[in-house]
C-alpha positions as CSV (number, residue, x, y, z in Angstrom):
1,X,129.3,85.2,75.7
2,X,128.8,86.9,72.2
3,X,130.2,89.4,70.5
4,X,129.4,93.0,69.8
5,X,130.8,95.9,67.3
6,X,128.6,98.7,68.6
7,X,132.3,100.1,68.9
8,X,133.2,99.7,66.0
9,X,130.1,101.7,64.7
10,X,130.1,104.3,67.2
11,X,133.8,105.2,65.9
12,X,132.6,105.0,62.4
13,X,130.0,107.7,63.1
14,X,132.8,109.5,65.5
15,X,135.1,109.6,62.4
16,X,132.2,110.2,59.7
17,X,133.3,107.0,57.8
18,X,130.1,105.4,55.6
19,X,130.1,101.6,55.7
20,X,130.5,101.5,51.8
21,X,133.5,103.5,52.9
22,X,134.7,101.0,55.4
23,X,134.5,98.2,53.3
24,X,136.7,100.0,50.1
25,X,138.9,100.7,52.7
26,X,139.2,96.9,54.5
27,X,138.4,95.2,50.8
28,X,136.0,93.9,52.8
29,X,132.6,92.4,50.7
30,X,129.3,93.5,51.7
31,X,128.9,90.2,53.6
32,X,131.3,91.0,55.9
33,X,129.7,94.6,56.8
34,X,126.3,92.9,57.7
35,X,128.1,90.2,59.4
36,X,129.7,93.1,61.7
37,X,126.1,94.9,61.6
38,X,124.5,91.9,62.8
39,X,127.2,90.9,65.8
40,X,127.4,88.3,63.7
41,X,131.4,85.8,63.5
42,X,133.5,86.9,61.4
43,X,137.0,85.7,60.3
44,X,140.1,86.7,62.2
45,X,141.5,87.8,58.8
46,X,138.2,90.5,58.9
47,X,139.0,91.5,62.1
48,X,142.8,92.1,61.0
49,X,141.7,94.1,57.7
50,X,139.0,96.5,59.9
51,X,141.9,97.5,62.8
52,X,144.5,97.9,60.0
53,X,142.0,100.1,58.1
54,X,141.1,102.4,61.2
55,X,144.9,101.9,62.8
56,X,142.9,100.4,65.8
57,X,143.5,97.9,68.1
58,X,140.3,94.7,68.4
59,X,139.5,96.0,71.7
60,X,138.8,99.4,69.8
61,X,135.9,97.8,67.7
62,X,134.6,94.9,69.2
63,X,133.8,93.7,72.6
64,X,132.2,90.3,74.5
65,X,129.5,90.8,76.3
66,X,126.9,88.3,78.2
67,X,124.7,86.1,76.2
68,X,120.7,87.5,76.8
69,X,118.6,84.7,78.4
């Protein structure tokens, strides 16, 4: 299993937030933003900072879905 943000994207575009926007609002650095572009890990403490931002919940933003082999 992997993870994926597409909802965290999809409720970026939904609310019309930028991800320069995202990232001034989460203090997150860039890094973090393509980590999240990219499925990529992240840190709990990223995760945390993202939800608080949005006043979501993880299951809002991210989701694990079935390695592709």
């Amino acid at each position: 299993m992997k993870v994926s943000y597409k909802k965290l994207f999809k409720l970026m575009i939904d609310r019309e937030i930028k991800k320069g926007e995202l990232a001034k609002m989460a203090s997150l650095s860039s890094n973090s933003i393509s980590k999240l572009a990219k499925d990529e890990n992240v840190s709990l403490d990223v995760l945390i900072r993202v939800c608080t931002a949005l006043n979501v919940d993880f299951g809002d933003i991210m989701e694990l879905v079935p390695d592709d082999k």
